[in-house]
C-alpha positions in Angstrom: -27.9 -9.9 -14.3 -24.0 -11.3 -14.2 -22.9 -8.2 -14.8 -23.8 -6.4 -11.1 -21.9 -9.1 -9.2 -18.8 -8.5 -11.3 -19.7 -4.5 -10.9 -20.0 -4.5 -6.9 -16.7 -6.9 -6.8 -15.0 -4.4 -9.0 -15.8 -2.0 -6.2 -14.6 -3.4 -3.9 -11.7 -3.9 -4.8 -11.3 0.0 -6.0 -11.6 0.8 -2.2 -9.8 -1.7 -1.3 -6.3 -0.1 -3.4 -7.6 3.3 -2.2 -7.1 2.1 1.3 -3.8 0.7 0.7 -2.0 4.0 -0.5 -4.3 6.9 1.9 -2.6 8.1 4.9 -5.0 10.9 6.6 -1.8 13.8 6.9 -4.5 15.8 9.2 -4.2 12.9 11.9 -1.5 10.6 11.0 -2.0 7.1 13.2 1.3 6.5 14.2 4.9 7.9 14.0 5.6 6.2 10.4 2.6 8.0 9.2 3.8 11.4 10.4 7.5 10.8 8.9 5.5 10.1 5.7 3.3 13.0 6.0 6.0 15.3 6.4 8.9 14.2 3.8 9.1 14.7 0.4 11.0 11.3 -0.6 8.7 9.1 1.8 5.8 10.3 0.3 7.0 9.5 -3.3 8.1 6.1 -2.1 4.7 5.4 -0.4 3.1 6.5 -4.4 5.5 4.4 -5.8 4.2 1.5 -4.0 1.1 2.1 -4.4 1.3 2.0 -8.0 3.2 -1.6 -7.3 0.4 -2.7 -6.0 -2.5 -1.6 -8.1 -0.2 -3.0 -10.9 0.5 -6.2 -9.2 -3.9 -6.2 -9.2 -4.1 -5.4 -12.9 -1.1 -8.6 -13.5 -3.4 -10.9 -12.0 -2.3 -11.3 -8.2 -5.0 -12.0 -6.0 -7.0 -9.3 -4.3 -7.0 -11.1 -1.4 -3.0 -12.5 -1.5 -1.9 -8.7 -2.0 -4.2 -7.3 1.2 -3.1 -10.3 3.5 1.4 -9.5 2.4 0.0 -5.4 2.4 -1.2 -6.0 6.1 1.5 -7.9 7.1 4.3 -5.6 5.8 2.4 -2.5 7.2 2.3 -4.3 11.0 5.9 -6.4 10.6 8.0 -4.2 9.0 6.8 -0.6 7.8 5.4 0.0 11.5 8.5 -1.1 13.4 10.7 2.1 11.7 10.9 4.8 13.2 13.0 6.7 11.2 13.3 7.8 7.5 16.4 5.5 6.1 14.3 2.4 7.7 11.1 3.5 6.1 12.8 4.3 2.5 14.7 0.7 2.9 10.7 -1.4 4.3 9.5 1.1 0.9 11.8 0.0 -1.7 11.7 -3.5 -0.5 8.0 -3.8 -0.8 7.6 -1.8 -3.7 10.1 -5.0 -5.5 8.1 -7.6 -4.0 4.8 -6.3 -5.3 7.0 -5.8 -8.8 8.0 -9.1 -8.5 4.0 -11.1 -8.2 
């Protein structure tokens, strides 16, 4: 049964990217999530990354490698703006470093 352990890590790394790109718009956490929740262009940017990142997955890049630079770029960088130009700027920038893995 090799097959279940290479299911259940599948899995878990499904939730994994799910929890990367869901903010909760009914109770956004923090100021960055309500500036995302409620523009257009934020929100796009925050798909757009997303996709860098599931992408970045599918290349080959460690689960692990992409949730330890996801975590640090949401607390360091994304977290700190507190307005929409920063936020676009800490969107695009991640979004080419997750192109570039």
């Amino acid at each position: 049964m090799r097959i279940m352990p290479l299911v259940f890590t599948a899995a878990v790394a499904m939730a994994a990217l799910c929890a990367q790109a869901v903010i909760d718009c009914s109770k956004p956490a923090n100021n960055p999530d309500r500036l995302v929740c409620s523009n257009d262009r934020l929100a796009a940017a925050d798909e757009r990354m997303a996709r860098a990142f599931r992408e970045a997955l599918r290349r080959g890049v460690g689960l692990e490698k992409l949730l330890a630079t996801q975590r640090h770029w949401k607390a360091n960088v994304r977290d700190v703006c507190n307005d929409v130009p920063c936020l676009l700027r800490a969107y695009e920038e991640r979004t080419a470093e997750l192109d570039s893995f």
